[in-house]
Steps between C-alpha positions, in 0.01 A plus 500: 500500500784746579411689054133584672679659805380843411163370366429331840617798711256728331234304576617405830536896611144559355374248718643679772391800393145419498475259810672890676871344569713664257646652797662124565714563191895739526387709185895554485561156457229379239604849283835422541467164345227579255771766389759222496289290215530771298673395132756735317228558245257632755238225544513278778515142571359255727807535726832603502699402212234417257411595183241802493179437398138717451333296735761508785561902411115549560513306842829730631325827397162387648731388847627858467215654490336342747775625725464834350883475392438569126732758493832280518434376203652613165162543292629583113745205553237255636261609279699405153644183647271269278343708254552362077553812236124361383346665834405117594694382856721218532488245837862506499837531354434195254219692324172302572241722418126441676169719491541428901814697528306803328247481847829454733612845363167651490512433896877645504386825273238544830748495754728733282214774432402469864838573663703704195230666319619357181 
């Protein structure tokens, strides 16, 4: 379980978020981390060490901005992590391409417009 790390945290800090005990939660410490999964090529992955991938990137921006901590995050070099010269977006590094990835980044593109204007 320790590749859906990220996955389960988002959900897990939601949860909190809803039920009104975020506050239960070092922000410090979950950014710090969620910063730590962070790939060379800008995506994320499900912990630290791991390959990135669109699924794990969308989970560490949403966990970002749900802490409203958006701003440590390099945007143009998160944002062409996975993209293919066709405009399509690959999962990961080993090129699988999926129509479900194209909704992953539709949800990142949100977070970006909301928080950088771009």
């Amino acid at each position: 379980m320790e590749h859906l790390r990220i996955n389960g945290a988002y959900w897990g800090l939601t949860t909190l978020d809803i039920l009104g005990k975020i506050e239960t939660v070092n922000i410090d410490e979950v950014v710090s981390w969620v910063m730590k999964c962070q790939h060379e090529s800008g995506g994320f992955g499900g912990n630290i060490g791991h390959d990135a991938h669109v699924l794990y990137t969308l989970s560490a921006v949403q966990i970002l901005a749900l802490f409203d901590k958006m701003n440590v995050l390099d945007i143009d070099k998160v944002s062409n992590c996975l993209q293919n010269e066709d405009g399509s977006f690959s999962g990961d590094m080993w090129g699988e391409v999926d129509t479900r990835y194209n909704l992953s980044t539709e949800h990142l593109s949100v977070h970006v417009h909301r928080n950088f204007g771009i």
